[in-house]
ZAMARGU-4260 file (C-alpha; in steps of 0.2 Angstrom, whole numbers, plus 5000, padded with zeros to 4 digits):
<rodrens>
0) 5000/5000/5000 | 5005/5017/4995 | 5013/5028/5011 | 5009/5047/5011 | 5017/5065/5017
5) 5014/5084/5020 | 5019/5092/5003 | 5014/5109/5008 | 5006/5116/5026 | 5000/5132/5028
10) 4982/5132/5019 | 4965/5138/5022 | 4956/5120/5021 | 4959/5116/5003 | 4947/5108/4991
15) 4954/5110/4975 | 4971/5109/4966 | 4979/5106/4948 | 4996/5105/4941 | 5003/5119/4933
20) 5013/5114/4917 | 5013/5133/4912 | 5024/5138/4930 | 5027/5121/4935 | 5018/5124/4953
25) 5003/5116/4959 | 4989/5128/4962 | 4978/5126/4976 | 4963/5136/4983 | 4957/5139/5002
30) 4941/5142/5009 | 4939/5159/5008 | 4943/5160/4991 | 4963/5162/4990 | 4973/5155/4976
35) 4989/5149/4981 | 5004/5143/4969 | 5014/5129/4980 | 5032/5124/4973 | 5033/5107/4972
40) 5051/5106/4977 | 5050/5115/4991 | 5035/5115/4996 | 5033/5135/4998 | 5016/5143/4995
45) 5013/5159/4990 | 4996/5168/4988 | 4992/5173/4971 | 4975/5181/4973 | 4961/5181/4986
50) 4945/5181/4977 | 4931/5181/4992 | 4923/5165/4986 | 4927/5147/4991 | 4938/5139/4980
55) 4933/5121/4974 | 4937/5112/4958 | 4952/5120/4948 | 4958/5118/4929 | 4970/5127/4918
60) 4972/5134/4901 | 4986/5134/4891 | 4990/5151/4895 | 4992/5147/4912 | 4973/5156/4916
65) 4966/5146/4931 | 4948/5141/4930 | 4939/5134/4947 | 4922/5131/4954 | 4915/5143/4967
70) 4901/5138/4981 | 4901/5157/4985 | 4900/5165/4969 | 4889/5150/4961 | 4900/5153/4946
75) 4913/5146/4934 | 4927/5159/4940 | 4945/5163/4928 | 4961/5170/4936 | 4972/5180/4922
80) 4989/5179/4930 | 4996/5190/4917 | 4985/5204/4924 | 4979/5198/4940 | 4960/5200/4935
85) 4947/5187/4942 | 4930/5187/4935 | 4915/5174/4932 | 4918/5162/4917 | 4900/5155/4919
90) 4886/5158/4931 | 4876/5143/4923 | 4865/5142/4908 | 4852/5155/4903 | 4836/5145/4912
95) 4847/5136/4923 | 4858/5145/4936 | 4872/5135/4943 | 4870/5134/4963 | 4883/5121/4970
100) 4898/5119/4955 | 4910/5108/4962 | 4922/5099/4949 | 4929/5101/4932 | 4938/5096/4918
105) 4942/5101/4900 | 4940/5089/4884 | 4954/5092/4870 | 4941/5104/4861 | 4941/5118/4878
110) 4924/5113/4882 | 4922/5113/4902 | 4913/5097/4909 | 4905/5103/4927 | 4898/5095/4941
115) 4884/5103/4948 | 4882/5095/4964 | 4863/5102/4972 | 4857/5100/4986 | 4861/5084/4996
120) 4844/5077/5001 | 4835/5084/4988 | 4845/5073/4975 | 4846/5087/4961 | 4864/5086/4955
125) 4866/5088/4934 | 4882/5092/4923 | 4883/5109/4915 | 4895/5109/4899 | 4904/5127/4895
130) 4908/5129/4877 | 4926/5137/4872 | 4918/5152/4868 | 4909/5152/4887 | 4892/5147/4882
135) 4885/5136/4894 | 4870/5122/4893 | 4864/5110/4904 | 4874/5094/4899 | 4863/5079/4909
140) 4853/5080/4925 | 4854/5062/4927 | 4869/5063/4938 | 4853/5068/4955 | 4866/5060/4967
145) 4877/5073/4971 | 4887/5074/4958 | 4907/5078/4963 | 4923/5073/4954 | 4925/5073/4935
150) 4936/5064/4924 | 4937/5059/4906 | 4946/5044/4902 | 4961/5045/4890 | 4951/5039/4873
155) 4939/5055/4877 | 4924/5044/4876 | 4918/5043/4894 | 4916/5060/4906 | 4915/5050/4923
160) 4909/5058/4938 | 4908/5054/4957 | 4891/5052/4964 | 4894/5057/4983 | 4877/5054/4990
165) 4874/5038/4981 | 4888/5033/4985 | 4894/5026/4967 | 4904/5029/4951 | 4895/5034/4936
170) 4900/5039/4917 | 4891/5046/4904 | 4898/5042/4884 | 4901/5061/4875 | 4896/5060/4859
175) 4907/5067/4846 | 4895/5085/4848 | 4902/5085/4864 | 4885/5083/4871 | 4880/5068/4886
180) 4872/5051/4882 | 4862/5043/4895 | 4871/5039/4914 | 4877/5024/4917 | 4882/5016/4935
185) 4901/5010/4936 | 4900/5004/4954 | 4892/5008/4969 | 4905/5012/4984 | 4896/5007/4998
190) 4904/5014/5014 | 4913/5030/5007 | 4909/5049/5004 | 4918/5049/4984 | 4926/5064/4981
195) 4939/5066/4967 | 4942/5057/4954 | 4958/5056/4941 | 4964/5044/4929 | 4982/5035/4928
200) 4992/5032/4913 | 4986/5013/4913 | 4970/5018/4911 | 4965/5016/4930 | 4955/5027/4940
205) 4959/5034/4956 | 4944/5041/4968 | 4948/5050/4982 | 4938/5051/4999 | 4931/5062/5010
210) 4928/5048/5021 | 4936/5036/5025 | 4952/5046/5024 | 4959/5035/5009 | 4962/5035/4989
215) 4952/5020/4980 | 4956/5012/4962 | 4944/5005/4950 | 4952/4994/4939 | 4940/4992/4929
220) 4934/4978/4937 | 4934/4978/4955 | 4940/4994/4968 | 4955/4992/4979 | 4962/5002/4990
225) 4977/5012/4986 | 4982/5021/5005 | 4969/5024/5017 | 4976/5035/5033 | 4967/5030/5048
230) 4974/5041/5058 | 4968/5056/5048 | 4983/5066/5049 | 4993/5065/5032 | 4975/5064/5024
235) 4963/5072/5030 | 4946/5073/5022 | 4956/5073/5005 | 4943/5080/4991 | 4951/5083/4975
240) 4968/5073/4969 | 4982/5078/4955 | 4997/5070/4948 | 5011/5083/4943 | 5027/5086/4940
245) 5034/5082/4923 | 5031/5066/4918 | 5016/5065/4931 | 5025/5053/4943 | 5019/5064/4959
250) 5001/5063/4966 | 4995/5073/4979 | 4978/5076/4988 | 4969/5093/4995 | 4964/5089/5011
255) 4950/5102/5017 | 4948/5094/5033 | 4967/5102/5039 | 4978/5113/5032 | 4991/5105/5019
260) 4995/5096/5003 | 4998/5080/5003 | 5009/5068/4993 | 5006/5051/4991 | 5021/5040/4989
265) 5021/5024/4978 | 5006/5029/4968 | 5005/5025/4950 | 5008/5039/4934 | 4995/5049/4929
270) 4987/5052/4912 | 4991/5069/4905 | 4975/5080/4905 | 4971/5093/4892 | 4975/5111/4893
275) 4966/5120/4877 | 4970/5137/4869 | 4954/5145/4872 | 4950/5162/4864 | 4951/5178/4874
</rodrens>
């Protein structure tokens, strides 16, 4: 089993994180809407920006513009590092507001795939899908259960999503519009609060959760456990996971029930995600 350490201390409870391949730093975010850039060879943070919301789910551009989910804002948000300007990407579709956006993930064509996660007993999650342009529609309302991580697996035919509430691993085919086919059910994962979710380069998934304090992998088959800390104190309520550095042989988990990184040690590589050139 995998064995796991404090990458970077110092943060306000964070959710979200994403590698950086632009700067070659993790950026995380905290609570009360900070962004922070973490070196990963040292572990130093710095605050980039403090943006008054709550910082959940976080992608990048290939411009290095950072894109992340916002519980307080109920928006799509966008940091420009070149001129420091943060603003709302998407606030939802035109009859459909986004309340609760918690993950995304871009497809190789700079569409947004985001969960919209509801409200937790009502069973109203969905998936919104935010064109390049910023154009937003409702992408499925199937995914009721809370619906959480994102991922799309390396052929670009699946957009998987975390069902927290269910608890279970669903996915849905995109069509070559972009569009969503019907849900269908992975796995049920009796027993855990599924968070994050983030594919390897064998074609694995690994799911992070919020409870128990551990990292699952679905095979494809069956789900193992890759590290689960019972101790709670180098994973902590781990929410969203990332691999980075160059050849993505690091992994390393928020953990919004303290306040660090972690890294977990002995995990698998991961497969590259997409980093589009959107327009400006």
């Amino acid at each position: 089993m995998a064995s796991g350490r404090v990458l970077a201390g110092g943060l306000d409870h964070p959710e979200g994180l994403a590698w950086d391949p632009t700067t070659g730093t993790i950026v995380a975010g905290g609570e009360a809407g900070q962004l922070y850039r973490v070196d990963i060879t040292t572990g130093t943070l710095t605050t980039i920006a403090q943006t008054g919301g709550f910082v959940l789910g976080i992608a990048i551009d290939a411009r290095g513009r950072i894109f992340w989910c916002d519980q307080v804002h109920h928006a799509v948000m966008r940091y420009d590092p070149a001129t420091g300007i943060h603003d709302a990407w998407s606030r939802g579709a035109p009859d459909t507001p986004m309340r609760v956006p918690n993950a995304l993930v871009f497809d190789a064509q700079g569409r947004l795939y985001v969960s919209e996660s509801g409200s937790w007993p009502d069973r109203d999650g969905a998936l919104f899908i935010i064109e390049p342009d910023g154009t937003t529609h409702v992408g499925s309302t199937e995914t009721r259960d809370f619906a959480n991580g994102v991922a799309i697996d390396a052929a670009g035919g699946y957009l998987y999503v975390a069902e927290t509430s269910g608890p279970a691993l669903a996915r849905l085919p995109i069509l070559a519009d972009g569009s969503l086919g019907p849900r269908e059910l992975v796995t049920e994962l009796p027993r855990t609060v599924p968070d994050g979710l983030a594919f390897t380069a064998d074609g694995r998934l690994l799911i992070s959760c919020f409870r128990p304090d551990a990292v699952l992998v679905w095979d494809g088959h069956e789900v193992t456990t890759l590290i689960d800390d019972w101790t709670g104190l180098t994973l902590c309520a781990p929410t969203n996971i990332a691999f980075f550095g160059e050849a993505l042989t690091r992994l390393a988990t928020a953990n919004i029930g303290f306040q660090h990184l972690a890294e977990i040690e002995g995990a698998p590589a991961g497969a590259p995600l997409h980093y589009p050139t959107l327009p400006a």
